[in-house]
C-alpha positions in Angstrom: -11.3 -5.1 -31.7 -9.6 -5.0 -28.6 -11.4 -5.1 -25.0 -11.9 -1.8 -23.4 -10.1 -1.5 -20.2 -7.9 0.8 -18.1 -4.4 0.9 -16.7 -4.3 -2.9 -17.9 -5.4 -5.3 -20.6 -8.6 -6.8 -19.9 -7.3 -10.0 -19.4 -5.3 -8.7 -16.4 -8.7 -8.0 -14.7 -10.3 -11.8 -15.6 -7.2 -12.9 -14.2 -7.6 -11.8 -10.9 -11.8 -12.0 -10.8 -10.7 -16.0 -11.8 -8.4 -16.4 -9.1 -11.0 -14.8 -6.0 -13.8 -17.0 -7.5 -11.2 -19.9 -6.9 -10.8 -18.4 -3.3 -14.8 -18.4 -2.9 -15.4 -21.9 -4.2 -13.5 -23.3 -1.8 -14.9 -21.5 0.9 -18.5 -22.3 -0.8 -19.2 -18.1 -1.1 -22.0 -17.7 -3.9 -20.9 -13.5 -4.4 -18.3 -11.3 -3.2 -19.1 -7.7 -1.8 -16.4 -5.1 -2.3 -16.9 -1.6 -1.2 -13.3 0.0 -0.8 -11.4 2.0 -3.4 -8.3 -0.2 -3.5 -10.9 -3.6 -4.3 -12.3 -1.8 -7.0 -9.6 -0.7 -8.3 -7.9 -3.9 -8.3 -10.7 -5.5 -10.2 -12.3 -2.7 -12.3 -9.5 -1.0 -13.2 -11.8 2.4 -11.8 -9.2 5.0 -11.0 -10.1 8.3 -9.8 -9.7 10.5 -6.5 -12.9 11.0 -6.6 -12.6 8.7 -3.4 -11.5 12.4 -1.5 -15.6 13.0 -1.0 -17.1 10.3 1.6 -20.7 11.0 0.5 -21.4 8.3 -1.8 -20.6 4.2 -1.4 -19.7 2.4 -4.0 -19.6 -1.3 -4.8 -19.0 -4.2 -7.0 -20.2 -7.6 -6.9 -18.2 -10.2 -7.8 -20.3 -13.3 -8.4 -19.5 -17.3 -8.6 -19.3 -17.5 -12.3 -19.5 -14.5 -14.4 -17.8 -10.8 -14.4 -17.9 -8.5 -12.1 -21.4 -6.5 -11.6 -21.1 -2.6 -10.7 -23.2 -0.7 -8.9 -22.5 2.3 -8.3 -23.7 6.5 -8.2 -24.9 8.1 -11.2 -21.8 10.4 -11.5 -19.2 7.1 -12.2 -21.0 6.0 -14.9 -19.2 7.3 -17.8 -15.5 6.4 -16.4 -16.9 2.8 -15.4 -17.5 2.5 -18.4 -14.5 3.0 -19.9 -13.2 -0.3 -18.3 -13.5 -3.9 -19.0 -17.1 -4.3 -16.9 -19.8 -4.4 -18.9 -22.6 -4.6 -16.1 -23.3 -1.2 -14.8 -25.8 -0.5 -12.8 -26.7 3.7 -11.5 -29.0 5.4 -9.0 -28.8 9.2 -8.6 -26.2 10.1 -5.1 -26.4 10.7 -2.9 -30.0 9.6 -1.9 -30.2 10.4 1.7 -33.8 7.5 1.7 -31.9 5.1 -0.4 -28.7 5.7 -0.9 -28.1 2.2 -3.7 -29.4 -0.3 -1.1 -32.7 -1.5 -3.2 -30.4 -1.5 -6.7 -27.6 -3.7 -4.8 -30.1 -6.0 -3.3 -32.0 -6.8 -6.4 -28.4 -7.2 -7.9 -27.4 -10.1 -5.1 -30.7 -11.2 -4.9 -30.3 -11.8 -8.7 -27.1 -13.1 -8.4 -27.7 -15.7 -5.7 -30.3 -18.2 -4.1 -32.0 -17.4 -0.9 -29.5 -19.5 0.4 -26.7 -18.5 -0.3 -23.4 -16.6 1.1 -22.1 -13.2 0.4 -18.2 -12.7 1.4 -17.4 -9.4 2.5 -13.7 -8.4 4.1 -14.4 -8.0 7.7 -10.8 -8.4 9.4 -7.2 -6.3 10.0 -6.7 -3.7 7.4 -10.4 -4.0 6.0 -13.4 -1.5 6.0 -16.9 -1.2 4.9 -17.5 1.7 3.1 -21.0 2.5 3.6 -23.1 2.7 6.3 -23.6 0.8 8.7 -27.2 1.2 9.1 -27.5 0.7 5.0 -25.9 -2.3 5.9 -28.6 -3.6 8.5 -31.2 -2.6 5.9 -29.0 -4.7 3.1 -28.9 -7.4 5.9 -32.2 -7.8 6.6 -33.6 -7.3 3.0 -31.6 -10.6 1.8 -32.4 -12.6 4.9 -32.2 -15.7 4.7 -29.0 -15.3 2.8 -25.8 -14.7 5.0 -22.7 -12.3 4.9 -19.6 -14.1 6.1 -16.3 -13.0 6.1 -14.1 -13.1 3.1 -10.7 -11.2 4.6 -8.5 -14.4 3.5 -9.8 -14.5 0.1 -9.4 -11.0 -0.9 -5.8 -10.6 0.8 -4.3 -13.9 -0.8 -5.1 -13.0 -3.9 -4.0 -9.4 -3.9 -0.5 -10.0 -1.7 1.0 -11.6 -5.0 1.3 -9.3 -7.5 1.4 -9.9 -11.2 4.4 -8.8 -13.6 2.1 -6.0 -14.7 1.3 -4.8 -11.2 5.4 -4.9 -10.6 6.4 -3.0 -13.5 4.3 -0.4 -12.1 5.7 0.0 -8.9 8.5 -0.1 -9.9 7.7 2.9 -12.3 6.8 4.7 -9.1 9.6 3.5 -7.1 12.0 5.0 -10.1 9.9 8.4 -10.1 10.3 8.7 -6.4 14.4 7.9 -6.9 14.7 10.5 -9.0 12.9 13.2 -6.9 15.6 11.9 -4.0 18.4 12.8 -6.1 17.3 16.4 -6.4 16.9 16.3 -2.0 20.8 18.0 -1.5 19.5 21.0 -3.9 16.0 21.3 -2.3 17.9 20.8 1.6 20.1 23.0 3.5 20.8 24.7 7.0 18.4 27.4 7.8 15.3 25.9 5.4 12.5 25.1 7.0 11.0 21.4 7.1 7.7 22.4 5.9 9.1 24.0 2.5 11.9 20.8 2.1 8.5 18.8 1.8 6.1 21.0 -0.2 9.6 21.1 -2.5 9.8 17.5 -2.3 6.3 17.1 -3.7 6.9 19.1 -6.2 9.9 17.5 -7.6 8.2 14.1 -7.4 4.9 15.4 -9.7 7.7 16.9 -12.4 9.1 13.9 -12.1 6.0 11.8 -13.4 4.0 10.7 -10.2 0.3 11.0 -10.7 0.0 12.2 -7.4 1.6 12.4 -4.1 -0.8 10.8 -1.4 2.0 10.5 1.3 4.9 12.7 2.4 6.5 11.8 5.6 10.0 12.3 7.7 11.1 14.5 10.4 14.5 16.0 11.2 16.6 16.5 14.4 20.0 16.1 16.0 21.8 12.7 15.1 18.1 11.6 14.2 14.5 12.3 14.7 11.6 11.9 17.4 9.0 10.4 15.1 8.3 9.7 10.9 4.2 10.6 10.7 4.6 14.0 12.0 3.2 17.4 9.8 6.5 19.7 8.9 6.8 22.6 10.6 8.3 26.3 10.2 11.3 24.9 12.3 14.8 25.3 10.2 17.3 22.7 9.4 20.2 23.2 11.7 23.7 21.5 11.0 24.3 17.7 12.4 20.9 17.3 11.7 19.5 14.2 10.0 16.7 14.8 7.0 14.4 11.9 6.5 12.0 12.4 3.8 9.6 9.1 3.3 7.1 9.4 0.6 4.0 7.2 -0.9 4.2 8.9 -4.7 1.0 7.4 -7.1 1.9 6.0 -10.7 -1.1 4.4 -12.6 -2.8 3.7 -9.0 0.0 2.1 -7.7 2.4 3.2 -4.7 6.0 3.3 -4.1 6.8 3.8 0.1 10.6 4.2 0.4 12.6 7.1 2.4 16.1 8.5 2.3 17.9 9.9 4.8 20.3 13.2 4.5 22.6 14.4 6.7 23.0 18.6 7.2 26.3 19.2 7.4 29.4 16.9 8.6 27.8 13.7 9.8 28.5 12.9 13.6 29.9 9.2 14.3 26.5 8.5 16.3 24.7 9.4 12.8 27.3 7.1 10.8 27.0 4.2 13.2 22.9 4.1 13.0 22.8 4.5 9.5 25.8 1.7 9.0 23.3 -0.5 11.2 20.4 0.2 9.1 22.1 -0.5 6.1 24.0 -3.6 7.0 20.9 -5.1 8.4 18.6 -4.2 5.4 21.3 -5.9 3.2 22.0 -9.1 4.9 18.2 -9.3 4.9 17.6 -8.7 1.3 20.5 -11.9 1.0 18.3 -14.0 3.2 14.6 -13.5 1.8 14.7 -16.2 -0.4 10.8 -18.0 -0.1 11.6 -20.9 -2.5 14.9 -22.3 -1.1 13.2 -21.5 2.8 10.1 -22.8 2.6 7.7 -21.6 5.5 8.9 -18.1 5.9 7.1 -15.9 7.4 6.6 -12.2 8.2 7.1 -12.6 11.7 10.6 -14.4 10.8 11.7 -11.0 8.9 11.2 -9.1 11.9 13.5 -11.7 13.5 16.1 -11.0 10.8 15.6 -7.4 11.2 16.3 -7.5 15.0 18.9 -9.7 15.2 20.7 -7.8 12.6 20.3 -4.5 14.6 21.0 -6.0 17.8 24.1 -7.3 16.7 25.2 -3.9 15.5 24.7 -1.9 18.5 21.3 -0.3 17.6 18.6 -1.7 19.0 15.4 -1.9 17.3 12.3 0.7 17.3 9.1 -0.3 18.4 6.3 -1.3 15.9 6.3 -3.0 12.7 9.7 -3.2 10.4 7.7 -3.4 7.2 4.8 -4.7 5.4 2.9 -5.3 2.0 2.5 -2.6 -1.2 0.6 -2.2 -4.2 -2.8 -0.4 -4.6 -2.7 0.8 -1.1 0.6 2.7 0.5 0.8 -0.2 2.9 -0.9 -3.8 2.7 -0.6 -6.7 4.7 1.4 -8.3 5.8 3.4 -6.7 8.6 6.5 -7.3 9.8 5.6 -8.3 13.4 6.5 -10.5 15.9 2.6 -11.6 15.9 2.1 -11.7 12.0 2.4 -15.5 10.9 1.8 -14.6 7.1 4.4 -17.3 4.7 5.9 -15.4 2.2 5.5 -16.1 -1.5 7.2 -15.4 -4.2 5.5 -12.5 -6.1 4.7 -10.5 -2.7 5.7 -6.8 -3.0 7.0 -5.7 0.5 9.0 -3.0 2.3 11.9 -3.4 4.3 11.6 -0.7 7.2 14.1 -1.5 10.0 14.5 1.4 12.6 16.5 1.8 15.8 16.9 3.8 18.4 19.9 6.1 19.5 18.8 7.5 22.6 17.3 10.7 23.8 14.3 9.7 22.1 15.5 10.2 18.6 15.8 7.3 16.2 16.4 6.5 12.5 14.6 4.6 9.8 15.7 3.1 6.3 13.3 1.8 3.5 13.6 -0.1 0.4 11.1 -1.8 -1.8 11.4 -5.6 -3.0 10.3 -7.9 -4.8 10.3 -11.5 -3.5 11.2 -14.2 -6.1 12.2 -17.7 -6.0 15.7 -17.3 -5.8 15.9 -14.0 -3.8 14.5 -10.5 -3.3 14.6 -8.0 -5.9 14.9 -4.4 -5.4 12.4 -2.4 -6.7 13.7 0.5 -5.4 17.4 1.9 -6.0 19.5 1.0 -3.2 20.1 3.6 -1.0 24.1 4.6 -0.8 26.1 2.6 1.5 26.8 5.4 3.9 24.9 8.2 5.3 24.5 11.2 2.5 26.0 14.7 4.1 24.5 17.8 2.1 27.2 20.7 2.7 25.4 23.5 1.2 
């Protein structure tokens, strides 16, 4: 009979519970403590949205030797247990005197000597997902064992991706591709931006996404003011530039590319940024090669990026030019000057250069890779070569 489990094969999961209890020997941890949706996800195989409502924590404990222990509110039982962990332990929640704190203590306290060490992520792109005075109460209950941090150990393991967790993304990544091609019918002069994007959405659910967690982009003259803004009631005017960015949800995992659309004739200023962008991207791509440059980082993409703009007449926009993918829309690391990260093969990462044209607009291109030995692989299809115009 084969193992229950969800999204992947059981062995997927043991797989990645073997390689963070190789990460917490060496550090000497005696458990793990993960509260987030995306770290139990990544080692339950739990999916839901249920996540939306804040009024219940959840956890798993992943010990030194041994599979994962859950404990978590009443109402996850059933799809818990549909995966490949077999320990499950419930209280009724929410439980405003005792909201799991006694049934997760006695489950570390069983787990571990008095002793002992308890990793929990407490850096950059982290959070604890109960509260904090729960956590005092954990604190002091399993005095004298100690909660350290355990940011490194989580984030190695999870920034290389396995062939499984690749296949999916790029399962979103086509799913999002598709809904692009369908942007010139959904875009034209006189539309407004908030029903391009409630459009856009639409064509990416009939297109298979699970969900759509993230719709972005922003339109204006020759380019746009900024990408996280809501859509308005404005309309589309022609010599406009569209940029729709989107995060679109297949089997828990995220694509994060954009596409830009010109409305109308594109001016030369518009041609010239998105040349840049492209250009830049693609003699990037050629260069991310983290077995024949050993000791690449992220900070030496940004380099790349930069240089690449500069060169070209656009300088770059503020802020990161990338980062990480996979169970969350972005993951470390960034594409900083300050982020020192190496680069592996088997890292999943955006390419996000953006420059600025002047009168505070700018422009932004994204693709998805892949790093391998040899090169970078696209995950998703490469945008065309010169700026899209959509006459309608």
């Amino acid at each position: 009979m084969a193992d229950r489990s969800l999204i992947f094969p059981a062995q997927e999961y043991r797989d990645r519970v073997a390689r963070l209890q190789a990460g917490m020997a060496l550090k000497g941890l005696d458990a793990l403590l993960l509260t987030s949706p995306a770290d139990l996800f990544y080692t339950t195989g739990f999916l839901t949205r249920f996540w939306e409502s804040p009024a219940r924590p959840w956890f798993v404990i992943v010990p030194q030797v041994g599979g994962p222990i859950a404990v978590i509110p009443s109402i996850g039982a059933e799809l818990m247990g549909r995966t490949w962990v077999t320990d499950i332990r419930t209280w009724q929640a929410p439980d405003p005197a005792d909201d799991g704190i006694s049934l997760l203590a006695d489950a570390l306290s069983e787990t571990l000597a008095t002793q002992g060490l308890i990793g929990v992520p407490m850096g950059l792109e982290t959070h604890l997902r109960m509260p904090l005075a729960d956590f005092e109460t954990l604190r002091l209950r399993l005095s004298p064992r100690r909660f350290v941090d355990a940011t490194d150990i989580v984030q190695r393991v999870r920034e290389v991706k396995s062939e499984a967790e690749i296949d999916r993304i790029r399962s979103s990544c086509t799913i999002a591709a598709r809904a692009f091609a369908r942007v010139p019918s959904l875009a034209a002069a006189g539309r407004s931006l908030a029903d391009i994007f409630r459009d856009f959405q639409i064509a990416l659910l009939e297109e298979g996404a699970d969900w759509v967690s993230y719709v972005a982009g922003g339109a204006g003259q020759d380019g746009y003011g900024d990408v996280i803004s809501p859509a308005g009631a404005q309309p589309l005017q022609r010599g406009d530039v569209l940029m729709l960015d989107t995060g679109a949800v297949k089997d828990g995992y995220f694509c994060d590319f954009d596409r830009n659309f010109a409305i109308g004739i594109a001016s030369d200023a518009a041609r010239s940024a998105y040349d840049a962008l492209w250009q830049t991207t693609e003699d990037t791509l050629s260069a991310l090669r983290p077995g024949l440059r050993p000791g690449l980082r992220a900070c030496d993409v940004h380099a790349l990026l930069c240089q690449g703009l500069d060169a070209r007449g656009a300088p770059a926009s503020g802020g990161r030019l990338g980062h990480g993918l996979g169970v969350t829309l972005t993951e470390w690391p960034s594409f900083t000057p300050l982020d020192k990260t190496p680069l592996r093969a088997g890292m999943v990462l955006t390419l996000e250069p953006g420059c600025v044209l002047g009168n505070g607009r700018i422009m932004v291109h994204e693709e998805n890779i892949v790093l391998r030995e040899d090169g970078a692989e696209l995950l998703s299809p490469r945008a065309p070569a010169e700026l899209p115009e959509v006459l309608s």
